[in-house]
C-alpha positions in Angstrom: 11.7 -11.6 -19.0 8.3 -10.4 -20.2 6.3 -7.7 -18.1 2.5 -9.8 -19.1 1.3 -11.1 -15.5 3.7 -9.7 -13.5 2.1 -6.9 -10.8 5.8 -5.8 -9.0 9.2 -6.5 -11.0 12.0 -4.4 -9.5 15.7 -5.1 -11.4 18.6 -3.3 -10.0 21.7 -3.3 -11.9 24.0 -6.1 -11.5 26.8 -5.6 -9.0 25.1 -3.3 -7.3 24.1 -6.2 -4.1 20.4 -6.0 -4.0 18.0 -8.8 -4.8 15.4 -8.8 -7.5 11.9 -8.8 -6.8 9.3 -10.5 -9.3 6.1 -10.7 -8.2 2.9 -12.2 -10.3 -0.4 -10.5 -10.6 -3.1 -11.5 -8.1 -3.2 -13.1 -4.3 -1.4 -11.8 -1.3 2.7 -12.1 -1.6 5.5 -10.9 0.8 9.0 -8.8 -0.4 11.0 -10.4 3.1 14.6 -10.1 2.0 14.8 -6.5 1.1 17.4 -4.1 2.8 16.7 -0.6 4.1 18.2 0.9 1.2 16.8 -1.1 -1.9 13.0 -1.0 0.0 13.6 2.9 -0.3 14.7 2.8 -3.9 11.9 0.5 -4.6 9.0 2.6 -3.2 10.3 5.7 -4.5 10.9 4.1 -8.1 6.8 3.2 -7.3 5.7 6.3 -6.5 7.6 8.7 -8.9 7.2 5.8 -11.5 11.1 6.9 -12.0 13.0 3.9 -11.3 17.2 4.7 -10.8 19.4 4.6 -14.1 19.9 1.3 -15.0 17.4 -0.3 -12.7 14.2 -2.2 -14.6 10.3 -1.3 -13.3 7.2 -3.3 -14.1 4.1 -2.0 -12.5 1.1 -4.4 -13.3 2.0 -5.8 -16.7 3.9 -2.7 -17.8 7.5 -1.7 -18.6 7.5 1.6 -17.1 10.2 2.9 -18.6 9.5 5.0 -21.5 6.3 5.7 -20.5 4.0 8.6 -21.5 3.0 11.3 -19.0 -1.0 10.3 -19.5 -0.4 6.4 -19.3 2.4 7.0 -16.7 -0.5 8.9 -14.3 -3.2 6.2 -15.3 -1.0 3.7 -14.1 0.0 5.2 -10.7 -3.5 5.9 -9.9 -4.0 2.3 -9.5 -1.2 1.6 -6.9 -1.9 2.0 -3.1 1.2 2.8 -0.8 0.4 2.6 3.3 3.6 3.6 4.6 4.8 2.2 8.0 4.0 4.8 9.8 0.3 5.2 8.3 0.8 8.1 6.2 -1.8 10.3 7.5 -2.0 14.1 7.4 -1.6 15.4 11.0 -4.6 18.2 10.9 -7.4 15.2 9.7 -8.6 13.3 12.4 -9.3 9.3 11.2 -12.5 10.3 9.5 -10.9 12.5 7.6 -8.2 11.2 6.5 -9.8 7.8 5.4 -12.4 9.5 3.1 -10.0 12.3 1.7 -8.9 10.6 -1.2 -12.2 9.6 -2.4 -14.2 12.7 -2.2 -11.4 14.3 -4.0 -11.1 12.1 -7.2 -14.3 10.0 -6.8 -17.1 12.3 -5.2 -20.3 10.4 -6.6 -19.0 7.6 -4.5 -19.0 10.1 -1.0 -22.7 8.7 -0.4 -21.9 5.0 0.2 -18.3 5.7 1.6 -19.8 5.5 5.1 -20.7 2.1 5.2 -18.0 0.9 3.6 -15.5 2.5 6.5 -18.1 0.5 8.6 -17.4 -2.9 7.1 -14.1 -2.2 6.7 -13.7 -1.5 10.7 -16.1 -4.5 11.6 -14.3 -7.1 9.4 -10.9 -5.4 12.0 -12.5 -6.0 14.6 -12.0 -2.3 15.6 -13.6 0.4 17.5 -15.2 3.0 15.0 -16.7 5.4 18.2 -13.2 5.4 19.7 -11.1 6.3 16.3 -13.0 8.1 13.9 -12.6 11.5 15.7 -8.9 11.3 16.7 -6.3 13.3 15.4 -3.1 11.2 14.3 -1.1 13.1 17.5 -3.7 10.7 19.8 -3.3 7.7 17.9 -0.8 4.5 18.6 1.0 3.3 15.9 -1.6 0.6 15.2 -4.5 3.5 14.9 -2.0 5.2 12.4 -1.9 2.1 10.4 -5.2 0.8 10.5 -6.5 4.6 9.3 -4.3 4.4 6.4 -5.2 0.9 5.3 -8.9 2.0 5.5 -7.9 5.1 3.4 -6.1 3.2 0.3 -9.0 -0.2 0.4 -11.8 2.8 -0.3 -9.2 3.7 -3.2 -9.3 0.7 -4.9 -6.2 0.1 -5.8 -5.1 -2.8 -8.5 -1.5 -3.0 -6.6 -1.0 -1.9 -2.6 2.1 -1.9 -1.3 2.2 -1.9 2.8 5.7 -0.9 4.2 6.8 -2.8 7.1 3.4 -3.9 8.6 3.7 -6.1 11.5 6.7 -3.5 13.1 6.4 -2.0 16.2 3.2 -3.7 16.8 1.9 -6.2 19.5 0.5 -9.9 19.5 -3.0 -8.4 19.4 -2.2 -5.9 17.0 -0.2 -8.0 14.8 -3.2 -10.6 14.5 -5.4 -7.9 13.2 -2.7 -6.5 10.5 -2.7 -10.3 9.7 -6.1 -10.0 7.9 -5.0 -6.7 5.8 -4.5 -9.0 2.7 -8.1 -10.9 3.1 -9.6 -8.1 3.4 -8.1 -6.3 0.5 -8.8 -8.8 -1.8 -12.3 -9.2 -0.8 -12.5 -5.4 -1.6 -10.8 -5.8 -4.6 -11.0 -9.3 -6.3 -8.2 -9.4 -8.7 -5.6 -7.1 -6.9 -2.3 -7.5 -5.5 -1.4 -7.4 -1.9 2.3 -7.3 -1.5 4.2 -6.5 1.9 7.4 -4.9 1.9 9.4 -6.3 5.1 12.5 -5.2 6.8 15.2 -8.1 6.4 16.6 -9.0 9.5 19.8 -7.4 10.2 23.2 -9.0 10.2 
C-alpha cells in the first residue's frame, strides 16, 4: 500500500498476532485495539525511527525504512510523543518543562511563548498560578499530563502521539483530556492527533 497520505502505518510481520495500524493524515484518530506489547514496539519504532526486522513504518507520507540520517532526523523532529505518565524531567517545575523544548531548538520564538502557555491553559480550563511552579514530585497524574501536552503543542508537531490518555484519570479530569485533540489542531491546522489506548484485557 502506498505511504502518500498516510500520517501512522505500523505493519508487523504476519504470524506474529498483532494488528496493523493505518492511519490517514489529518483530524483527530484513536489506535483502541493495541496490546501492551505491540503499543511498546510501536512507540519505540516512532521514536528511534527503527522499526523491528520485518515490521513496515510510515511516518507522515514516508517509508522509513532506508532512510538517510539527515531526512531520518528532519522527520522525527516533527513527531510529538506525551507519554502516559507526562514525560517530564523531575528537577523542572511545569514552567520549565513546558518551555524547554522551545528555547532549546527555537529561541526567537522564547518572547511569545508566554502567552501561548496562557491560551493553552485557558482553552483547559486550568489553573496557571497553582501549576506553573510545581515540581513533577507535587503534581497528580493529570498535572503530569496536562504539563506535557502544553510542552509538545508549543513544539509544533505535524504527528503527536499521546500514550494512554484518559488512564488513571477522573470524570473531571477525563473531560478536560477530552479537548487535547481540538486544541491540537487548532494549534496546528493540518496535523495529526492520534491516541494510543490500552486494549481491554481478556
Amino acid at each position: 500500500m502506498s505511504p502518500e497520505g498516510v500520517a501512522l502505518g505500523y505493519e508487523p510481520p504476519a504470524g506474529r498476532g498483532e494488528g496493523r495500524v493505518w492511519i490517514p493524515l489529518g483530524g483527530s484518530h484513536r489506535a483502541a485495539s493495541l496490546g501492551a506489547h505491540q503499543r511498546k514496539a510501536l512507540v519505540g519504532a516512532v521514536l528511534e525511527l527503527r522499526p523491528d526486522p520485518g515490521t513496515r513504518l510510515v511516518l507522515l507520507g514516508v517509508d522509513v525504512d532506508g532512510l538517510g540520517p539527515t531526512v531520518r532526523a528532519a522527520l522525527r523532529s516533527r513527531i510529538g510523543f506525551l507519554p502516559a505518565d507526562g514525560g517530564l524531567i523531575s528537577n523542572l517545575n511545569a514552567w520549565e518543562n513546558m518551555v524547554l523544548p522551545v528555547a532549546f531548538h527555537h529561541p526567537e520564538r522564547m518572547r511569545a511563548v508566554a502567552a501561548q502557555v496562557n491560551g493553552l491553559l485557558s482553552d483547559l480550563g486550568a489553573d496557571r498560578h497553582a501549576l506553573l511552579a510545581k515540581l513533577p514530585e507535587k503534581m497528580t497524574l493529570f498535572e503530569k499530563k496536562l504539563t506535557g501536552y502544553v510542552r509538545i503543542v508549543l513544539e509544533r508537531p505535524d504527528l503527536l502521539l499521546v500514550e494512554d490518555p484518559l488512564g488513571a484519570l477522573d470524570a473531571a479530569e477525563r473531560a478536560v483530556v477530552a479537548r487535547f485533540p481540538a486544541i491540537y489542531l487548532k494549534s496546528c491546522p493540518g496535523g495529526t492527533f492520534v491516541q494510543l489506548e490500552v486494549a481491554p484485557e481478556r
